[in-house]
C-alpha positions, 0 to 999 in steps of 0.5 A, spaced: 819 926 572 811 925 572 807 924 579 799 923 579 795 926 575 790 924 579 792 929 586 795 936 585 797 941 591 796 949 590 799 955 593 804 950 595 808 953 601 814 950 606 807 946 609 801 943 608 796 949 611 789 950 612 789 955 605 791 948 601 787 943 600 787 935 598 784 936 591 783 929 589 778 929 583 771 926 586 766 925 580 759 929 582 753 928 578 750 935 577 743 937 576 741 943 572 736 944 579 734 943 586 729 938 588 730 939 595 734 933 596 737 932 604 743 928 605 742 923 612 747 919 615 745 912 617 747 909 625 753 905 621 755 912 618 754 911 611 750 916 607 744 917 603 741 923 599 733 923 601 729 926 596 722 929 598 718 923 596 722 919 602 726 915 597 734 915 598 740 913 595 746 911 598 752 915 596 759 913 595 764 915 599 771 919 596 776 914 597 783 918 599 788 912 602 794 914 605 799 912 599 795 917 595 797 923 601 804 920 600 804 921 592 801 928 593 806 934 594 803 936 600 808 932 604 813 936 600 816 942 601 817 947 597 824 947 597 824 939 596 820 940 591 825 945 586 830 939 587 826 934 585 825 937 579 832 938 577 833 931 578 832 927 572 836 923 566 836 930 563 840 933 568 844 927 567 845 928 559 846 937 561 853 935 566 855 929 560 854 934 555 857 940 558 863 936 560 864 935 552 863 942 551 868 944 556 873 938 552 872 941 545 874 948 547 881 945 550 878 946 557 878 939 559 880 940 567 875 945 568 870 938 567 867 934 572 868 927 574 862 924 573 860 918 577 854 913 577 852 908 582 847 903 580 843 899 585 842 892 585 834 892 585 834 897 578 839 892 575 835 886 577 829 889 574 833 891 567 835 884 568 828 882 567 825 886 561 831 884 558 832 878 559 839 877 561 842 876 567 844 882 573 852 882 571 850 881 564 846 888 566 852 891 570 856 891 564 852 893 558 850 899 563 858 900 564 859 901 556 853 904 555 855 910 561 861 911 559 860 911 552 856 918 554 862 921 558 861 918 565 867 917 568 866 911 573 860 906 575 860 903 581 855 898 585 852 902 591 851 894 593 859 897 595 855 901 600 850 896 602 855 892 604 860 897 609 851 900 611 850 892 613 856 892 617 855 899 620 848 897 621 849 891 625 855 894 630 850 899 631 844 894 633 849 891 638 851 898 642 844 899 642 842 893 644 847 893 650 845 899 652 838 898 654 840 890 656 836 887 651 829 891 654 825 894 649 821 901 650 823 903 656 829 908 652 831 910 646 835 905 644 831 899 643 827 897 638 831 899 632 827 901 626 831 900 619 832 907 615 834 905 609 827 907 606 826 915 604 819 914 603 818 911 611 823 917 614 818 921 610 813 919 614 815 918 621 818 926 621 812 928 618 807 923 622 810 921 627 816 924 630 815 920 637 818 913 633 824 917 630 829 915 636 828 909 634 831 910 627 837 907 625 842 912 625 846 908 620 846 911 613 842 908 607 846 905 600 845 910 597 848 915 601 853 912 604 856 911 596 856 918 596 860 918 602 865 914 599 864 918 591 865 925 595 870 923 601 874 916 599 874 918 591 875 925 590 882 924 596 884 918 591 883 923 585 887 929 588 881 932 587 875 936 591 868 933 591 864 938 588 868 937 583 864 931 582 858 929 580 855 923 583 849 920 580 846 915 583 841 910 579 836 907 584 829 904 585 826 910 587 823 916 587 824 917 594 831 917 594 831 923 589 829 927 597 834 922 600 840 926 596 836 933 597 836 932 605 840 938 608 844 932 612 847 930 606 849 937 604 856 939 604 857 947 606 865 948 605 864 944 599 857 947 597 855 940 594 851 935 596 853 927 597 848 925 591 848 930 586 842 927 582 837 921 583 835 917 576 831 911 577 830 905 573 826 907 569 828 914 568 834 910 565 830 906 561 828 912 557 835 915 557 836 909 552 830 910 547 831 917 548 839 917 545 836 910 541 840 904 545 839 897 544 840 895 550 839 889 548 845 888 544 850 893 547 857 890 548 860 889 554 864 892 558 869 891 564 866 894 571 869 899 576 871 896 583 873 899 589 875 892 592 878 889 586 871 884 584 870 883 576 863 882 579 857 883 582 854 880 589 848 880 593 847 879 600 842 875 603 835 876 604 830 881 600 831 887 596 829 891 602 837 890 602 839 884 607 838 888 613 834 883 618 838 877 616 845 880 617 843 884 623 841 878 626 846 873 623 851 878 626 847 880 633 846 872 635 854 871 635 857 878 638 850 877 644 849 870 645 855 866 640 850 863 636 852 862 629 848 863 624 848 865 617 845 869 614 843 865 609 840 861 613 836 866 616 834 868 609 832 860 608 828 861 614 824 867 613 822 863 606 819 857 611 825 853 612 824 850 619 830 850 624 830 849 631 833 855 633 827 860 629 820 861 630 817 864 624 809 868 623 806 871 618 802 876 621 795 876 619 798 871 613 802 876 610 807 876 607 810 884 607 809 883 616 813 877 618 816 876 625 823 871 626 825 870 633 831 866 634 830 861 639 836 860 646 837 853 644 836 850 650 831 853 654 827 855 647 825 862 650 826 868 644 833 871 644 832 875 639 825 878 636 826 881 629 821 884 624 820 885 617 815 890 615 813 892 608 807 897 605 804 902 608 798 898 612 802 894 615 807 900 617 800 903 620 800 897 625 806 898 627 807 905 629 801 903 634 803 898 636 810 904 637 806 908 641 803 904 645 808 901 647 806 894 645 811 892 641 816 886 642 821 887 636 828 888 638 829 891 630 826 892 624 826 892 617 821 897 614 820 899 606 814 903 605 813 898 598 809 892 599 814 886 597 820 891 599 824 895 593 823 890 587 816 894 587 819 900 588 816 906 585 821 908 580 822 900 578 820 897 570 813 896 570 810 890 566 807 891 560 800 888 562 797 893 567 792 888 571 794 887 578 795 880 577 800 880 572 804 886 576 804 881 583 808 876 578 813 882 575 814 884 582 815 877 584 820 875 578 824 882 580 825 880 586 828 872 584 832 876 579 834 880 584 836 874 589 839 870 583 846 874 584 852 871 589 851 872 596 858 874 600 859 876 607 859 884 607 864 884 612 869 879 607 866 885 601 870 891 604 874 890 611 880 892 607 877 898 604 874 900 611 882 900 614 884 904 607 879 909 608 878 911 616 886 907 618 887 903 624 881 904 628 876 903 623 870 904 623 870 906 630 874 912 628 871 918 629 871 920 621 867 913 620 862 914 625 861 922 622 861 920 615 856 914 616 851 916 620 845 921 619 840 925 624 831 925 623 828 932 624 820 932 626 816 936 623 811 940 625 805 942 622 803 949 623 796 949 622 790 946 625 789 939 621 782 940 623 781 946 620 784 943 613 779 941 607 779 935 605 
């Protein structure tokens, strides 16, 4: 995979220390000589450089945002870092090739099973750039991957559906818990922690917000509960004898997968073995010479029997907010909601029962409160939050305690998932033309048939845990995850910049 060569860490170790520096590349303008010149700074803090004549010019400041200290590898670990770069297509191809071999040599049983999860929002921005519809993309991936050597492709969406259930349930125990109050405990608000990028920064940054996570595991992870617990039992197999593949929207995930809570010390194997994004993807079939765009089709795997593919309602953050609260207004107040009303109320459809706002005319920061339907008081007050910036603001408001919101979907994208990292970009590079891709991803994304998450996978959950569901014991340990601070070691006011 290829990061920014606009920023590089040296001497990297397990955090960033005062040895290590920032090294953003910031143009200087030298001189063969001095001239005596001083550098002043203004009462409005800006800077200027006085030459002896007295005349000054102002100088530039370096401009290092946020996202650029998030795309560095400082916030990684040395560790991390290692695991990122194993995980890539060609490590993929290594497995895939290495299974022939295995085969070609008569040795067929000591060869891996290999399964790949393929996100919503990766097949809807192949969908995109090729001009077909999302199933269309499901199935030419199928025949494309097992045409390699995989075994099973599946739809993390399977998961997505089983974490918005879980996630809902979740919502309810906390909200019970602390009587509905937020920020007197650890239980209210709930912070969505789908996003690997946003976790990333909250135990980086802010470990006090990391009892408000969701506990609930992403998509991601809770597909590969099911490849490496569910599937290996059904294969009569053990889970490090499969490698599960996920094709996902981002590059973040790749961490996600490495996170030690996903780790399986008797197996020695991991959840997600390796990450591959959308585009990681794409250039596997330019590399192995594919026409995506004529490849025939081919029937899909399913674990609940579905010849296709489904969406839930609401943005390519993953329908959290909706459902949640969907879900959350019947069990608490028995109001029925779908979330697909919800979703049409967030994208300005007026209902009696909902207030919506823009924050600051934002759209990547919108508040949905659901209304008592007699007295008009706020019942419910969610949040959608996406982007950096906005995430800023919301750490504050954490922290001093100013928030209202009772859940919250977070994605460190701006515009969610569809804008993810790993996604396709379009050919045009101006910010105009990429808003537009980004907002094509997102409808595309949105075009697939909703179902009910509950409807998707109540016979599988029964199947997989028995009797007591997800109130098991096994479900309640498969399908959800812990956070861990960081501390950083060094002085920050002692690194340079």
């Amino acid at each position: 995979m290829s990061f920014s060569g606009g920023l590089r860490l040296t001497d990297l170790n397990d955090y960033i220390t005062p040895g290590q520096e920032c090294i953003k590349p910031v143009p200087v303008k030298k001189t063969s000589r001095s001239d005596g010149s001083q550098i002043k700074v203004d009462t409005t803090g800006d800077y200027f450089e006085v030459t002896k004549d007295g005349s000054s010019t102002k100088l530039e400041a370096a401009q290092i945002t946020l996202n650029d200290c998030l795309a560095c590898s400082g916030c990684v670990t040395s560790a991390e870092t290692v695991l990122i770069t194993m995980q890539s297509h060609t490590e993929l191809v290594s497995v895939l090739d290495e299974n022939r071999k295995l085969h070609n040599e008569g040795r067929g049983e000591e060869a891996k099973k290999v399964v790949v999860t393929v996100a919503p929002q990766s097949r809807a921005s192949l969908a995109l750039k090729y001009g077909i519809s999302t199933q269309c993309v499901a199935k030419r991936m199928t025949h494309v991957l097992k045409t390699m050597g995989v075994d099973y492709v599946l739809d993390s969406a399977f998961g997505r559906d089983i974490t918005l259930v879980e996630s809902a349930r979740e919502f309810v125990r906390r909200y019970r818990a602390s009587n509905g109050h937020v920020g007197d405990g650890q239980s209210l608000p709930v912070l969505a922690s789908w996003c690997p990028g946003w976790v990333c920064y909250a135990e980086k940054t802010h470990a006090s917000v990391l009892p408000w996570m969701s506990t609930t595991r992403s998509p991601q992870q809770t597909m590969g509960a099911i490849v490496k617990h569910y599937m290996a039992k059904k294969l009569q197999t053990s889970p490090d004898r499969i490698y599960h593949v996920a094709i996902m929207m981002c590059y973040d995930k790749k961490l996600e997968a490495s996170r030690d809570d996903f780790y399986n010390d008797i197996y020695k194997t991991r959840d997600v073995d390796c990450v591959v994004t959308t585009g990681e993807f794409d250039r596997l079939l330019n590399e192995t010479r594919v026409d995506f765009a004529s490849v025939p089709e081919a029937p899909l795997d399913s674990l609940n029997n579905t010849d296709s593919v489904h969406a839930s309602a609401g943005t390519s953050a993953g329908g959290g907010l909706e459902y949640i609260l969907s879900y959350a207004a019947r069990e608490l107040f028995n109001i029925d909601v779908s979330p697909g009303l919800v979703a049409a109320v967030g994208k300005g459809e007026a209902h009696p029962l909902f207030e919506v706002k823009l924050v600051r005319n934002q759209s990547d920061h919108r508040e949905i409160t659901l209304l008592d339907p007699t007295t008009k008081q706020p019942l419910l007050q969610f949040a959608a939050v996406y982007g950096f910036r906005h995430l800023q603001n919301l750490v504050r408001k954490l922290k001093s305690k100013r928030s209202v919101y009772h859940y919250v979907e977070v994605a460190a994208c701006p515009s969610a998932c569809s804008n993810g990292g790993g996604q396709l970009q379009p050919e045009d590079p101006s910010p105009g033309a990429k808003k537009q891709w980004v907002a094509n991803t997102e409808r595309t994304y949105a075009q697939d048939t909703c179902k009910l998450p509950e409807d998707s996978v109540r016979e599988f959950i029964y199947e997989w845990f028995g009797p007591h569901g997800l109130d098991s014991d096994d479900a309640q340990r498969l399908l959800h995850t812990q956070f861990h601070g960081v501390e950083a070691t060094a002085n920050p006011l002692g690194v340079s910049w």
